[in-house]
N, C-alpha and C positions, 0 to 999 in steps of 0.2 A: 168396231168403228174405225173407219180409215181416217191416220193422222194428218192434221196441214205441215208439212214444216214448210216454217217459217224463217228465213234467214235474212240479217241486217248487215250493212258494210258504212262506214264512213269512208268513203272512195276516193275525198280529197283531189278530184277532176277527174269526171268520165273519160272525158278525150285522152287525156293523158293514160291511164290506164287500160283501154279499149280491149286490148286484145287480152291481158289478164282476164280482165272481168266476163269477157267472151269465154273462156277457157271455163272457168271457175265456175260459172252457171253448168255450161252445157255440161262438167262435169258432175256437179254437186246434183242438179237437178230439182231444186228445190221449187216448193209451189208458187211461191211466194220471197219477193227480195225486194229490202226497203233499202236504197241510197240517200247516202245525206253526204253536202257537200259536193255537187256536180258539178259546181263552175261553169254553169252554161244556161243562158236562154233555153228557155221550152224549144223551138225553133233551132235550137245547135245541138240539142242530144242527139245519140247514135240509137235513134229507135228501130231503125229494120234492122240492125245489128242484132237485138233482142227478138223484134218480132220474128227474125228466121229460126229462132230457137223456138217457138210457140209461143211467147208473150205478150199481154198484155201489156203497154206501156203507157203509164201513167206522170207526167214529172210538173213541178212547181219551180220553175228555173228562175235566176237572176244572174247579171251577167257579172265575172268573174267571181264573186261570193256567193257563198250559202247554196241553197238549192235543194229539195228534195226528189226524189224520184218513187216509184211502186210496181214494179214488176208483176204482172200474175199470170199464171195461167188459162184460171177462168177471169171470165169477161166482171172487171170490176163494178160497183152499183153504188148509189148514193157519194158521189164522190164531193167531198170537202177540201179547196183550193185555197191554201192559206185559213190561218187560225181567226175564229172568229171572234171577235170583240171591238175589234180595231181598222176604218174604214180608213186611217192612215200608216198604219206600217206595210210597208212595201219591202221589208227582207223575209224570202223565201224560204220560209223555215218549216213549215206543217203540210203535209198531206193524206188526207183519210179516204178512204173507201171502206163499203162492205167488199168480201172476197166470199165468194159460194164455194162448196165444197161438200164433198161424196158424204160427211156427214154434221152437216149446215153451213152456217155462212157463219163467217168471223169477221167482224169491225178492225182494220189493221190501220193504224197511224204509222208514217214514216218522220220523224220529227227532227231536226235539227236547233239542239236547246241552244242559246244565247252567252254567250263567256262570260261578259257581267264583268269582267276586271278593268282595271281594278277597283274595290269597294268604293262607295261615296261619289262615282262620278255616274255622268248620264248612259254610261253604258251599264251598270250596273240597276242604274234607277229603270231603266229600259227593260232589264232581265226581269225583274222582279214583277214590273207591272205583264211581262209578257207571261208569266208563268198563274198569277192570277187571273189571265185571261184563262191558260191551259186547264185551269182547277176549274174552273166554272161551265165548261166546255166539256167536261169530261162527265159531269152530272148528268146533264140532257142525254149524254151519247146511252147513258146506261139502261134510258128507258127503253131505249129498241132493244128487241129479244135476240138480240147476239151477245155471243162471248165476245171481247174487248183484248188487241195484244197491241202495247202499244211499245213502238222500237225505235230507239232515235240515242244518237251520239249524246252523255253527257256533259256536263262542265259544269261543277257543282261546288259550290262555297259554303263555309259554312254558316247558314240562319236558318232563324226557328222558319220562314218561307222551303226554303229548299230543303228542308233537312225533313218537310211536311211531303213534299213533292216526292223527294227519294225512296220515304218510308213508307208512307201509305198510301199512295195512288197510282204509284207506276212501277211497273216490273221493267226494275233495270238492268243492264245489260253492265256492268262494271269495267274501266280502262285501267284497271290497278292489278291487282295479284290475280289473276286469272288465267285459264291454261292458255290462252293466246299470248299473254306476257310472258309466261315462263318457256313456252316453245320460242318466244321471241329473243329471249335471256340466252338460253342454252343454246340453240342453232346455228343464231348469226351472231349472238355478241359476244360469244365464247369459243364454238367450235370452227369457225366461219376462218378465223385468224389465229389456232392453235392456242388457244388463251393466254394471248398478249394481255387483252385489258384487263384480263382477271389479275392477272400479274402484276401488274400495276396496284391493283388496291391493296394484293397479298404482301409484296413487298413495303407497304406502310404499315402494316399489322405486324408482319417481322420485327421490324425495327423497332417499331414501339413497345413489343414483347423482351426486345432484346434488352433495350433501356431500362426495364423494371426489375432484369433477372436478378440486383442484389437486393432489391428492396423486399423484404420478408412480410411488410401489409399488405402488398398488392400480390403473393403469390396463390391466396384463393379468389383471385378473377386472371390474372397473366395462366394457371398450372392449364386450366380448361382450355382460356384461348387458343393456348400453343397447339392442344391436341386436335382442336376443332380445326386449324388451321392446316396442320399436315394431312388430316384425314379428308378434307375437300381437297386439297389437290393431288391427292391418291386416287380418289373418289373421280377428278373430274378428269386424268388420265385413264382412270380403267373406259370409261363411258367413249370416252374418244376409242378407245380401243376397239372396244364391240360394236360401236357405228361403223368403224368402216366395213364390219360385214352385213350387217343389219342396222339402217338406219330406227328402223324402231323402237331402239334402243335410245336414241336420246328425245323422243313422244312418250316412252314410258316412264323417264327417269325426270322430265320437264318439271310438274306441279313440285315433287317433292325437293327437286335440285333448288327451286325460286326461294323455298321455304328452310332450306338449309344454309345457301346463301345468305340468306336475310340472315340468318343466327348470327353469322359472323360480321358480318357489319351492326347489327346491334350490342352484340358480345364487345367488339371493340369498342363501339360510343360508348358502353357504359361501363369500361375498364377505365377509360379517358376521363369520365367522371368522378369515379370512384376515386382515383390519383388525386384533382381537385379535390374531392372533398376529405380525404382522408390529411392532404396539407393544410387544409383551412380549418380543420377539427384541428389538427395537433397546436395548432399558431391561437387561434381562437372561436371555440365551441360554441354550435350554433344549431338551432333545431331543422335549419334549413341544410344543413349539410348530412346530417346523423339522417334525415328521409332519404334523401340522397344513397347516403351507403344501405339501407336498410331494402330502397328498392332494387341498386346491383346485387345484392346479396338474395332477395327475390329472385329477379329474372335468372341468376345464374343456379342458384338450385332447384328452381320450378318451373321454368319455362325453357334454357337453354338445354335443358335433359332429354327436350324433344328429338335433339339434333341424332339420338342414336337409332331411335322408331323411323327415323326418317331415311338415314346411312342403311338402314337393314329394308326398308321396303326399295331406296334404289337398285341396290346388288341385289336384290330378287330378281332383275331381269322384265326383260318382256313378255317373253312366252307365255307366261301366267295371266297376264291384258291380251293379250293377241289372240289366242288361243279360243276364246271365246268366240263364237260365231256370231255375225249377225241375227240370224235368226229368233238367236237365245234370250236378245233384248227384247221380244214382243211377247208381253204380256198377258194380252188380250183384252184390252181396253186403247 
């Protein structure tokens, strides 16, 4: 069965970006590409720019905000122009079509969800009511005999609504820890500028470690940090090293570098705590402060232990991801 891919971008202005996103297609190649945020009237998108690549162009513009767009190959069908429930909102945020394809057609929403901040005001009361419009729309859709992908930028707070939306009805697409962040982490915010800004947070970890070196309560949370500390910037000079002959080396070392990273700025908030709570326990004992040290003492012998599985799958290298062909991913389904 031949796959759709299917790829989403929040583009944040077409015109603006024109010639990436020209690039990006004709490179990627994809069947199917949902834009959210085009910044432009239906009437100012760059559609023969798409269509000389083979597309279909589909877009739900509004001028300077919002906007979605649908790229396709095959010629799109049943197409849904803004979300339906609401014969007064006029922000450009929903577009659906069916999309046919070598092994059926697939139902594809491009959606642009609503920010909703902050709580308690009418942008929020807005999101909410827009997102029960989304749940009741999304019932109907299911009784047509298509499969359902639906792709759109989130912004997502937390309520038992949203947290409904997130979990059970739409496969999302995540802006937090995921390998586009952590290639984002690694490439430009570290390697881009020699890891200046890494330097900057390391050098407050330093000194904080340095401050605690006579204090004999805090040296089962400072003995760990120190080592986690030296060992990332060993760690994120070797990687610099082997990039400049192989950039693939910092695509393979991405997911696990965001997640070692992260140890170390958690390791420190909860050293920084631990100091708090170990001076408010000695002054005056408290059940709020003794959970306190009970979870540092947690995290640092069962979760920060992670940081070595993770140092040992970096220095494994690329060639063991790389090495793997194309091919090898196809299954046969």
């Amino acid at each position: 069965m031949a796959a759709m891919l299917i790829a989403t971008w929040n583009i944040n202005s077409v015109k603006a970006r024109i010639e990436t996103a020209v690039a990006w297609v004709r490179e990627a190649d994809p069947d199917v590409v949902c834009l959210q945020e085009i910044k432009c009237e239906d009437q100012g998108f760059p559609v023969q720019a798409f269509e000389d690549l083979g597309y279909n162009v589909l877009t739900h513009g509004q001028k300077t905000y919002n906007g979605v767009a649908i790229l396709s190959k095959s010629r799109p069908e049943d197409v849904t122009c803004g979300l339906p429930g609401s014969d007064e909102d006029l922000q450009a945020r929903y577009l659906e079509a069916v999309i046919p394809g070598a092994a059926g057609a697939v139902r594809v929403a491009s959606i642009y969800l609503p920010n909703g901040n902050p709580i308690g005001t009418e942008k929020f009361a807005y999101k909410i009511a827009w997102m029960d419009r989304l749940i009741a729309h999304d019932v109907p859709s299911a009784i047509v005999n298509t499969p359902q992908d639906a792709i759109f930028d989130p912004h997502i707070r937390e309520t038992g609504m949203e947290q409904f939306v997130r979990d059970a009805r739409i496969s999302m697409i995540y802006e937090g820890t995921n390998g586009i962040q952590a290639l984002d982490l690694i490439g430009r915010k570290i390697m881009m500028d020699q890891g200046q800004k890494l330097r900057k947070f390391t050098r407050i970890v330093h000194k904080f470690c340095q401050a605690q070196a006579d204090d004999a309560a805090m040296a089962e949370f400072i003995a760990p940090l120190q080592v986690l500390l030296k060992d990332i910037t060993d760690l994120t000079m070797a990687i610099g090293m082997l990039a400049m002959n192989n950039r693939d080396e910092v695509g393979a070392a991405a997911v696990d570098y965001l997640r070692l990273l992260g140890h170390l700025v958690y390791g420190y908030f909860w050293a920084r705590m631990a100091k708090v709570a170990l001076e408010k326990q000695a002054s005056a004992p408290a059940p709020f402060y003794a959970a306190k040290l009970a979870t540092a003492r947690f995290y640092y012998s069962r979760l920060m232990t992670e940081t070595a599985m993770l140092q040992a799958s970096i220095r494994s290298g690329a060639k063991n991801l790389m090495e793997i062909e194309e091919d090898e991913f196809a299954l046969g389904y």
